[in-house]
Gaussian input, Z-matrix of N, CA and C with variables (Angstrom, degrees):
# hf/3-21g

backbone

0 1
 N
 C     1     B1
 C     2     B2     1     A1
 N     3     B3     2     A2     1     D1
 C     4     B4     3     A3     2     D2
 C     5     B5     4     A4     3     D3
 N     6     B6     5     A5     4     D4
 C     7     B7     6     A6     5     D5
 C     8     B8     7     A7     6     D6
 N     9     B9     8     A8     7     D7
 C    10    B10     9     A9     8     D8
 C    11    B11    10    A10     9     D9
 N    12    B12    11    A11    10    D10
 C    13    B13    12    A12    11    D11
 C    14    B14    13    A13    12    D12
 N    15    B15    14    A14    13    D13
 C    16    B16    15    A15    14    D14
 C    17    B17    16    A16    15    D15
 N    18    B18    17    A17    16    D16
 C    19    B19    18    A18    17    D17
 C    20    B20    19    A19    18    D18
 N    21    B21    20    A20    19    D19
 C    22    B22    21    A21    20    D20
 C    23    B23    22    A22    21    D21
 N    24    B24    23    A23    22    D22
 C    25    B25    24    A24    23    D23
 C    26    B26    25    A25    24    D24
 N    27    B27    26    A26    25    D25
 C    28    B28    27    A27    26    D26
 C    29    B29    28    A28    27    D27
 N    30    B30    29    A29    28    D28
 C    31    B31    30    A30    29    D29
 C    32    B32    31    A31    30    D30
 N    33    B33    32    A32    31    D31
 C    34    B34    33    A33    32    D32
 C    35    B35    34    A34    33    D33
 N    36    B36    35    A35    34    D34
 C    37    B37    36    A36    35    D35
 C    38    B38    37    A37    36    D36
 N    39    B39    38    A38    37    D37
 C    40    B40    39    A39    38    D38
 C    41    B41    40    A40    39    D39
 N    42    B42    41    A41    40    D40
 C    43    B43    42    A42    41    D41
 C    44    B44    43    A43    42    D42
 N    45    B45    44    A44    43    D43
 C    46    B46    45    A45    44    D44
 C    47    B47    46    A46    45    D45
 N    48    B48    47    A47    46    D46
 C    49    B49    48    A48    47    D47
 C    50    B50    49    A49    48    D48
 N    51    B51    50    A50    49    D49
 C    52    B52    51    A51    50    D50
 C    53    B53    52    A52    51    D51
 N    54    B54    53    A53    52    D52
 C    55    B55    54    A54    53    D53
 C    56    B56    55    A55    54    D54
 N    57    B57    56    A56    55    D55
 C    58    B58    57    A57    56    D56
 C    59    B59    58    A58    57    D57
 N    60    B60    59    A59    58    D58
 C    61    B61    60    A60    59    D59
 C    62    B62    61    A61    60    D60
 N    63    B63    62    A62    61    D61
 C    64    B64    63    A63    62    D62
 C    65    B65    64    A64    63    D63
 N    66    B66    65    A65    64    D64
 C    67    B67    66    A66    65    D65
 C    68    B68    67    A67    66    D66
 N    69    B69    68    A68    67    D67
 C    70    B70    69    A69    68    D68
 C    71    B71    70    A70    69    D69
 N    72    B72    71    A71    70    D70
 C    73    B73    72    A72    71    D71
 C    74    B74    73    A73    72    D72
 N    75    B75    74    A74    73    D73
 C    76    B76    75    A75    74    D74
 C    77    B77    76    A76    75    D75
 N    78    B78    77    A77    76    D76
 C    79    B79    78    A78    77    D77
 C    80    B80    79    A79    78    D78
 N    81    B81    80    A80    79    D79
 C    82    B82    81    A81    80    D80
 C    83    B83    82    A82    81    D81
 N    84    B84    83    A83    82    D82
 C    85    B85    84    A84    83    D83
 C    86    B86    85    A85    84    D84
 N    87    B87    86    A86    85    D85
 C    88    B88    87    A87    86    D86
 C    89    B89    88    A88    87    D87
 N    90    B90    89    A89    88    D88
 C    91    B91    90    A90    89    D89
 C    92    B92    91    A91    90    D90
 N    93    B93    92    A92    91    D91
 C    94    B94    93    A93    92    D92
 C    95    B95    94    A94    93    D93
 N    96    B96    95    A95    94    D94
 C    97    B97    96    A96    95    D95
 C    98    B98    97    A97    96    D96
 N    99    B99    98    A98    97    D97
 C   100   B100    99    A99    98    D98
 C   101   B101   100   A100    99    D99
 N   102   B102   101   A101   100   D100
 C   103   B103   102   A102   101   D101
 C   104   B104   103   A103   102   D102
 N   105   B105   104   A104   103   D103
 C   106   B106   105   A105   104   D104
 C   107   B107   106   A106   105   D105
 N   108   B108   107   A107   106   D106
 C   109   B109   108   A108   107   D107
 C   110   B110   109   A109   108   D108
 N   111   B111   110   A110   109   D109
 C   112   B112   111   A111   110   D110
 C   113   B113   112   A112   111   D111
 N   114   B114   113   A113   112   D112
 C   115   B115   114   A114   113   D113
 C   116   B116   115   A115   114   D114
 N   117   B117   116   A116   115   D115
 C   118   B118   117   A117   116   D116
 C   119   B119   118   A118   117   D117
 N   120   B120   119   A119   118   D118
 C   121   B121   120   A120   119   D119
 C   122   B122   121   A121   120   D120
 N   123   B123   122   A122   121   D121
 C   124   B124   123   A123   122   D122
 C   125   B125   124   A124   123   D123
 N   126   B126   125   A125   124   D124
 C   127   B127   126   A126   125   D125
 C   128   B128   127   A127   126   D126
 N   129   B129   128   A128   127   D127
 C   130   B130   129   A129   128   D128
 C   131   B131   130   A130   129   D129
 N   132   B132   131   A131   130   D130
 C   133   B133   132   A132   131   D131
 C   134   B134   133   A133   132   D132
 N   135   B135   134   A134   133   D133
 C   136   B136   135   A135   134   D134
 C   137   B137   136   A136   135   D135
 N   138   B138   137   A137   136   D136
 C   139   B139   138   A138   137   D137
 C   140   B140   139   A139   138   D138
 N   141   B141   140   A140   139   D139
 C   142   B142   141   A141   140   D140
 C   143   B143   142   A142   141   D141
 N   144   B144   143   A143   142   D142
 C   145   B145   144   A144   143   D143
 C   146   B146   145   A145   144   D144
 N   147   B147   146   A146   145   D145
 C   148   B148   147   A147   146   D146
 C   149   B149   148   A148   147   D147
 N   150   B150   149   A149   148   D148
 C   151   B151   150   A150   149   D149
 C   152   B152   151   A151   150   D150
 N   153   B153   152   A152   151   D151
 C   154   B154   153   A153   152   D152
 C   155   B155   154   A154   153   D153
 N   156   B156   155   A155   154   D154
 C   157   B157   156   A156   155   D155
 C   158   B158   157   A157   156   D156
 N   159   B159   158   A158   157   D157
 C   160   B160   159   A159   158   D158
 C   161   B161   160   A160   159   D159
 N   162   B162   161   A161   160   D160
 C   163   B163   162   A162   161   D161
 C   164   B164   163   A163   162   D162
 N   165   B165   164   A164   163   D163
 C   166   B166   165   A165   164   D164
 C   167   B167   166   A166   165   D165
 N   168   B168   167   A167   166   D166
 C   169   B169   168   A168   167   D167
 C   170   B170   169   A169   168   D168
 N   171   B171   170   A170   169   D169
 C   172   B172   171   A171   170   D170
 C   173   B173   172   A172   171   D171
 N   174   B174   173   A173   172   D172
 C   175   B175   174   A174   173   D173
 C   176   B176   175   A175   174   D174
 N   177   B177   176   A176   175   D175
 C   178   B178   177   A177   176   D176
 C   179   B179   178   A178   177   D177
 N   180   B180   179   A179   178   D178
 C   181   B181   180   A180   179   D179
 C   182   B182   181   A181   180   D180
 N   183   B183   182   A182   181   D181
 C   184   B184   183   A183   182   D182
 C   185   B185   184   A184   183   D183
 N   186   B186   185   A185   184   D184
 C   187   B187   186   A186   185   D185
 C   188   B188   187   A187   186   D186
 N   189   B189   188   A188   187   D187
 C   190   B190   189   A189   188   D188
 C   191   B191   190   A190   189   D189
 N   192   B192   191   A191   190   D190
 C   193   B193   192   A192   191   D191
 C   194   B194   193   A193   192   D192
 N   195   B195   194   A194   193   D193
 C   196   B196   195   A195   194   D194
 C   197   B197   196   A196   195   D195
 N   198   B198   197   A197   196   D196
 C   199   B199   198   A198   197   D197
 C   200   B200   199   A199   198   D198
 N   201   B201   200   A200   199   D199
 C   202   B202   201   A201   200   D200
 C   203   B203   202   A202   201   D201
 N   204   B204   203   A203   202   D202
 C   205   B205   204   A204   203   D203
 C   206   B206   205   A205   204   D204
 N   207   B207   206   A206   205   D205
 C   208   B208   207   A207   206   D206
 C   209   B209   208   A208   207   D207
 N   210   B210   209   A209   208   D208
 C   211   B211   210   A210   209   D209
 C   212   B212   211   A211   210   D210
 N   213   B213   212   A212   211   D211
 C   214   B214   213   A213   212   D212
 C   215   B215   214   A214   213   D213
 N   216   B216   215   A215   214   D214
 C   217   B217   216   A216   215   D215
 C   218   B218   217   A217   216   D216
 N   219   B219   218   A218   217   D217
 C   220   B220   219   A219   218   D218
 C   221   B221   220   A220   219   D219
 N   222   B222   221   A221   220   D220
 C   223   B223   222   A222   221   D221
 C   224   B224   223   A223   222   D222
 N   225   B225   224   A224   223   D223
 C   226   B226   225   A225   224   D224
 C   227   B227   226   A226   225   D225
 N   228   B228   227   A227   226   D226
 C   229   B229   228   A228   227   D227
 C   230   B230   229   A229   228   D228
 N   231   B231   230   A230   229   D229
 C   232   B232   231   A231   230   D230
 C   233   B233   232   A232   231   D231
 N   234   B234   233   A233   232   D232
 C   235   B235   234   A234   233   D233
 C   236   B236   235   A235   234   D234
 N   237   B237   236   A236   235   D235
 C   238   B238   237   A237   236   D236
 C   239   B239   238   A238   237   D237
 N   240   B240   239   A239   238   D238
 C   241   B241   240   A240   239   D239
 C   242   B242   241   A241   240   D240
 N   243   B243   242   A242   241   D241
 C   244   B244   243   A243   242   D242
 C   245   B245   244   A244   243   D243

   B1=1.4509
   B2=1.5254
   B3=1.4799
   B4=1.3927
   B5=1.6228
   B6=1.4171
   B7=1.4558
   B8=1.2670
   B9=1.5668
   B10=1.7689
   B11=1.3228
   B12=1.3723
   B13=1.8507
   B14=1.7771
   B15=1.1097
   B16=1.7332
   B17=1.4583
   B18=1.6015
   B19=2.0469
   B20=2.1905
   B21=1.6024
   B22=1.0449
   B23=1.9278
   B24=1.7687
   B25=1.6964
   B26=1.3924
   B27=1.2065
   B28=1.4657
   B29=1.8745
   B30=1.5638
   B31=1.5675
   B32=1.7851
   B33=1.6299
   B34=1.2353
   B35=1.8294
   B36=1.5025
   B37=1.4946
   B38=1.4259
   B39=1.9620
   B40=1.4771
   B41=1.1398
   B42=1.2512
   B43=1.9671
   B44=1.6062
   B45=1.7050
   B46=1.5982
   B47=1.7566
   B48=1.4094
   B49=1.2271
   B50=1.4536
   B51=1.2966
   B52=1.6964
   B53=1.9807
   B54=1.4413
   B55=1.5560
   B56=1.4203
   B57=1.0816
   B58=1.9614
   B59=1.3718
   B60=1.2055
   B61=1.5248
   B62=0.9161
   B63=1.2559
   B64=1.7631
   B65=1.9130
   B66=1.0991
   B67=1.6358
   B68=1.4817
   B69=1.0902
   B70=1.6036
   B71=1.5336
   B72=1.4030
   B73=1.8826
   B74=1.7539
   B75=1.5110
   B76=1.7373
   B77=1.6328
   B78=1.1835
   B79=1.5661
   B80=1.7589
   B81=1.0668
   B82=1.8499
   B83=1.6338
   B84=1.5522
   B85=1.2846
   B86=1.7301
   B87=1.5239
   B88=1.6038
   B89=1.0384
   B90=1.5593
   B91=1.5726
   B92=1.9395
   B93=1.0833
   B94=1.3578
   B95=1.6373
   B96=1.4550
   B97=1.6753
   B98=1.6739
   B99=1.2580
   B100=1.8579
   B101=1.2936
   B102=1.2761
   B103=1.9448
   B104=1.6844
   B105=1.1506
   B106=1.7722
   B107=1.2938
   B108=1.5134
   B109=1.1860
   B110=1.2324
   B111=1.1305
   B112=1.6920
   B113=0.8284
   B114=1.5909
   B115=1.0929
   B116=1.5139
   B117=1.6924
   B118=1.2110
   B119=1.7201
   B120=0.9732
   B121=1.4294
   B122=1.2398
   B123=1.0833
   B124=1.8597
   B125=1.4144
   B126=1.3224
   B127=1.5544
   B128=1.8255
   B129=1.0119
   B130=1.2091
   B131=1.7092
   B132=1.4528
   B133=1.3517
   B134=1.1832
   B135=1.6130
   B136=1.5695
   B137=1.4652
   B138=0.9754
   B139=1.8128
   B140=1.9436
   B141=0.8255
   B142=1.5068
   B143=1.7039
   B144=1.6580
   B145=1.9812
   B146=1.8292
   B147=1.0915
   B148=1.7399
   B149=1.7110
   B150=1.4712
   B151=1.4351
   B152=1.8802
   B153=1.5914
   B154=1.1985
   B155=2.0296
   B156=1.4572
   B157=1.6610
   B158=1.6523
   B159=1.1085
   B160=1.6430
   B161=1.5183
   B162=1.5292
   B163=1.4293
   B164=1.4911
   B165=1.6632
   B166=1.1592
   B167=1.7598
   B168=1.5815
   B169=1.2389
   B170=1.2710
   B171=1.0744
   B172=1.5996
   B173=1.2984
   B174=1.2243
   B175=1.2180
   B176=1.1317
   B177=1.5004
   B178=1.4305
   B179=1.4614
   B180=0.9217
   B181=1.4503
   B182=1.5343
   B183=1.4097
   B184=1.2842
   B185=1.6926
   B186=0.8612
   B187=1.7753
   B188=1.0062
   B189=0.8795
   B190=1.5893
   B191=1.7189
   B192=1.0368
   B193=1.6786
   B194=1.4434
   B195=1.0975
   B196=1.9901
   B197=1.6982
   B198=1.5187
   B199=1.3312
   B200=1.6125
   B201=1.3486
   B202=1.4474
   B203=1.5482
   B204=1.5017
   B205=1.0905
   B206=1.8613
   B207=1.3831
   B208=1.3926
   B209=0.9582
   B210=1.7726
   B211=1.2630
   B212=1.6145
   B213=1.2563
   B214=1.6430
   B215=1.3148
   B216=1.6451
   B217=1.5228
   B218=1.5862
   B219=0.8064
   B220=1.4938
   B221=2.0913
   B222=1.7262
   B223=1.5900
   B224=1.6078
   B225=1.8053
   B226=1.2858
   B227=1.6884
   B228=1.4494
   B229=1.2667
   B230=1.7597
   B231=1.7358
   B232=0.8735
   B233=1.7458
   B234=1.1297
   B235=1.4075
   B236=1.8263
   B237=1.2482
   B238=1.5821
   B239=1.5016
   B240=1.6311
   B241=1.4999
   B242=1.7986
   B243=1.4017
   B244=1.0246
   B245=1.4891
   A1=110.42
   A2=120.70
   A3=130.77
   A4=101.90
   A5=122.48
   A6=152.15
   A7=79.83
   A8=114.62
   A9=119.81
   A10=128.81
   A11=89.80
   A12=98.39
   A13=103.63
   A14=111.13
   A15=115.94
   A16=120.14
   A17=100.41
   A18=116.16
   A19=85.03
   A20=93.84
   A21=79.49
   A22=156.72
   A23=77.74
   A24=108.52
   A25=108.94
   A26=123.06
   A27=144.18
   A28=108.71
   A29=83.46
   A30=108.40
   A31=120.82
   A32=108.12
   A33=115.55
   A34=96.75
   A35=105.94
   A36=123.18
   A37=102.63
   A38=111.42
   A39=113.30
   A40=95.93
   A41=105.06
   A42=114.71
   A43=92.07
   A44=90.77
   A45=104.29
   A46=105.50
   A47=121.10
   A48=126.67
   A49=88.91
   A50=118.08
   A51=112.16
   A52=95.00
   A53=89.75
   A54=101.60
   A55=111.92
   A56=146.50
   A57=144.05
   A58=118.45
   A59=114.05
   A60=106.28
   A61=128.07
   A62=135.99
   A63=129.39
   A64=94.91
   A65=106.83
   A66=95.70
   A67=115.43
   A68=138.79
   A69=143.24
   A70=109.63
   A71=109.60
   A72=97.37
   A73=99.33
   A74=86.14
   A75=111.89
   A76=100.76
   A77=128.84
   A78=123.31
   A79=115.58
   A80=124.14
   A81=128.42
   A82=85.81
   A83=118.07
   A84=108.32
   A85=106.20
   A86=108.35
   A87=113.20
   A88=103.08
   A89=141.95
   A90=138.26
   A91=92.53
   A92=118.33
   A93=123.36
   A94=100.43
   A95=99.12
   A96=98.57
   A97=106.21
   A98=102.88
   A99=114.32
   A100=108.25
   A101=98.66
   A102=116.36
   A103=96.58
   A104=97.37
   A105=97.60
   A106=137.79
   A107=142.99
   A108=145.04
   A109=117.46
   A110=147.74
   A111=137.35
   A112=146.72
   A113=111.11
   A114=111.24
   A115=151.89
   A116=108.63
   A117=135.75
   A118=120.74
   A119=127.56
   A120=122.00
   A121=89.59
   A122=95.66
   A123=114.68
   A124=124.61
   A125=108.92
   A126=100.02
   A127=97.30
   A128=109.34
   A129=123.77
   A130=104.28
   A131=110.05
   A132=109.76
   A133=132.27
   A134=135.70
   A135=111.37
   A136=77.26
   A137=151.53
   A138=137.19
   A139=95.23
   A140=106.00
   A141=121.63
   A142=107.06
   A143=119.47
   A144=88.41
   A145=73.35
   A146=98.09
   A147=132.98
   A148=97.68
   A149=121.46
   A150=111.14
   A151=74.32
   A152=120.15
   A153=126.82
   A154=88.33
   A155=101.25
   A156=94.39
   A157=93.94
   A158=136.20
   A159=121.48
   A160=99.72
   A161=110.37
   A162=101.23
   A163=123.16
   A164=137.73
   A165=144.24
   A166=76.72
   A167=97.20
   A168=130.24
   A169=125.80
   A170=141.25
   A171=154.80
   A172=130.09
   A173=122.38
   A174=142.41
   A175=128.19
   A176=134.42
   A177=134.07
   A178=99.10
   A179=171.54
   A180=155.54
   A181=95.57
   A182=130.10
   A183=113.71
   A184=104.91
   A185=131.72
   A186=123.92
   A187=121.58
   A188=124.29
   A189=132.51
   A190=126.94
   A191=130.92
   A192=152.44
   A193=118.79
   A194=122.36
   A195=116.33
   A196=89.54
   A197=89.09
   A198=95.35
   A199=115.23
   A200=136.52
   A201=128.95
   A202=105.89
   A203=125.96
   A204=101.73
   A205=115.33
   A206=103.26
   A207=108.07
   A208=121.02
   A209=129.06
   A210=122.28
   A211=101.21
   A212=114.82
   A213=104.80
   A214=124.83
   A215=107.56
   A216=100.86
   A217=141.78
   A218=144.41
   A219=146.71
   A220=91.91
   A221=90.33
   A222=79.97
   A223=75.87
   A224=108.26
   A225=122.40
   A226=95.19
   A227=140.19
   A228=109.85
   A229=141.23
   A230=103.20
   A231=101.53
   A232=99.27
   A233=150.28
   A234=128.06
   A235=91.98
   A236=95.56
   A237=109.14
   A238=112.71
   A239=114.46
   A240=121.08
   A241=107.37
   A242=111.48
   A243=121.09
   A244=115.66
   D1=-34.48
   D2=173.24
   D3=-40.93
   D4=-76.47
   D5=-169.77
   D6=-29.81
   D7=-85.00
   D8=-164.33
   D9=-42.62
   D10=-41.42
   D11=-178.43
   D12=-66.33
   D13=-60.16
   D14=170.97
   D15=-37.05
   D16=-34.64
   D17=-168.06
   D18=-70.34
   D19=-72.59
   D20=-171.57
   D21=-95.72
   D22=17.63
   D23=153.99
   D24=-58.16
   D25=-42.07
   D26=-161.57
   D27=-64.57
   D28=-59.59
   D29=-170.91
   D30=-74.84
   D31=-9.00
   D32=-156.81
   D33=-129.85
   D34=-12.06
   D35=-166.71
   D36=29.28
   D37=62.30
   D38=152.26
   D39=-145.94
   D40=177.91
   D41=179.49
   D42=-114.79
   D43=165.82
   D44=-174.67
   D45=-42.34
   D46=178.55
   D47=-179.20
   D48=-125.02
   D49=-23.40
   D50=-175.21
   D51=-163.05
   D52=144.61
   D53=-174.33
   D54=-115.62
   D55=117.60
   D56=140.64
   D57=-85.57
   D58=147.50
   D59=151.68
   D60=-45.52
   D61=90.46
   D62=168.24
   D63=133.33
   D64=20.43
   D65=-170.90
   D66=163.08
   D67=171.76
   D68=-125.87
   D69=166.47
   D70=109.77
   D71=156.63
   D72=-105.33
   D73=165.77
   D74=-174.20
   D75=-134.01
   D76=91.83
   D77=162.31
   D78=-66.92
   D79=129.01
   D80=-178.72
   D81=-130.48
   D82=113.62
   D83=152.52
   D84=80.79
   D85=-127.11
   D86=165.60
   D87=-124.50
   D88=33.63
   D89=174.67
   D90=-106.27
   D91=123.40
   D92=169.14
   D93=-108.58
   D94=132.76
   D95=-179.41
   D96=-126.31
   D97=126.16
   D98=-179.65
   D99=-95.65
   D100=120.97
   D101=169.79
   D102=-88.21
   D103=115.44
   D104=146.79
   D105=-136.48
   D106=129.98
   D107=-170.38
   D108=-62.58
   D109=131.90
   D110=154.68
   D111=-92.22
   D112=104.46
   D113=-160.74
   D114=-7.07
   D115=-62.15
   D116=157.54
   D117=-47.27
   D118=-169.83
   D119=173.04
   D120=-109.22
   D121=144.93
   D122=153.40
   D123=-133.17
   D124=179.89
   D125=-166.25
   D126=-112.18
   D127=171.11
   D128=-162.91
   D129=-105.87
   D130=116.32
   D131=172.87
   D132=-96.01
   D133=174.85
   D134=-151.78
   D135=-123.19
   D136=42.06
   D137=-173.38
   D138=-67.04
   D139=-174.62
   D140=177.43
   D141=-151.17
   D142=-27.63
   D143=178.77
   D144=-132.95
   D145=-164.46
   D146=-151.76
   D147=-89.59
   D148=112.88
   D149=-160.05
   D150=-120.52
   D151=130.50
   D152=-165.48
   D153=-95.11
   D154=128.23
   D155=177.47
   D156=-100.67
   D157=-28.31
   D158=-159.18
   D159=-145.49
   D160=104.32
   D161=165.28
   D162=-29.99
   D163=170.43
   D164=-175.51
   D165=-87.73
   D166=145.94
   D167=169.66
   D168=-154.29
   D169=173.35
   D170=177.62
   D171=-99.58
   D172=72.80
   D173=160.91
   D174=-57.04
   D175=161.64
   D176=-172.41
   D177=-65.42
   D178=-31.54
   D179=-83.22
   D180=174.25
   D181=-46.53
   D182=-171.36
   D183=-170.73
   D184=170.28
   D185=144.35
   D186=-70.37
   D187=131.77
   D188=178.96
   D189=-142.74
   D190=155.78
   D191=-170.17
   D192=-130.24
   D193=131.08
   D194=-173.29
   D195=-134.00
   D196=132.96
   D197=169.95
   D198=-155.35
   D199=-161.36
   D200=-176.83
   D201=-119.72
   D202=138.02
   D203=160.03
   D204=-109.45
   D205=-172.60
   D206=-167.63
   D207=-26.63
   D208=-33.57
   D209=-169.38
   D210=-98.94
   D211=16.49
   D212=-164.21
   D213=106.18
   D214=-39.37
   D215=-163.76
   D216=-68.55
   D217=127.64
   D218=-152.46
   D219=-49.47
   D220=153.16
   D221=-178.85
   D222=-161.81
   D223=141.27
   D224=-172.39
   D225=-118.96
   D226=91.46
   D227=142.36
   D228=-87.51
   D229=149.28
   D230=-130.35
   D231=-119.46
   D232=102.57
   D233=-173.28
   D234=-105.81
   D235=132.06
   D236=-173.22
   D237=-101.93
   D238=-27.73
   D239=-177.67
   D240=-104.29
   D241=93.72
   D242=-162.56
   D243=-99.88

């Protein structure tokens, strides 16, 4: 979670807005982005660019997009004010 939070402190040039064990949000603008840990173990993937798994769609709760970033990790964006 260290790695990520640093990747995307880095990428957004802000620091978390709020911290947990296991997870981190980062607000840039009106894009709010949620770090979360999982529970379980997982394995670590080697991707290198942004592989999009679920077009943006309309969900009860918000619009949203899922995709991977460089290191693999699951990434939900999310626009909530629709």
């Amino acid at each position: 979670m260290e790695a990520a939070k640093a990747f995307y402190g880095d990428l957004l040039a802000v620091g978390p807005e709020a911290e947990r064990p296991g997870g981190a949000i980062f607000v840039a603008g009106s894009a709010k982005l949620l770090l979360h840990e999982r529970g379980d173990a997982r394995r670590e993937l080697r991707e290198r660019r942004f592989v999009l798994l679920v077009e943006p769609r309309d969900y009860p709760w918000a619009r949203s997009a899922y995709l991977r970033d460089p290191d693999g990790r699951l990434v939900e964006l999310n626009q909530a004010d629709r």
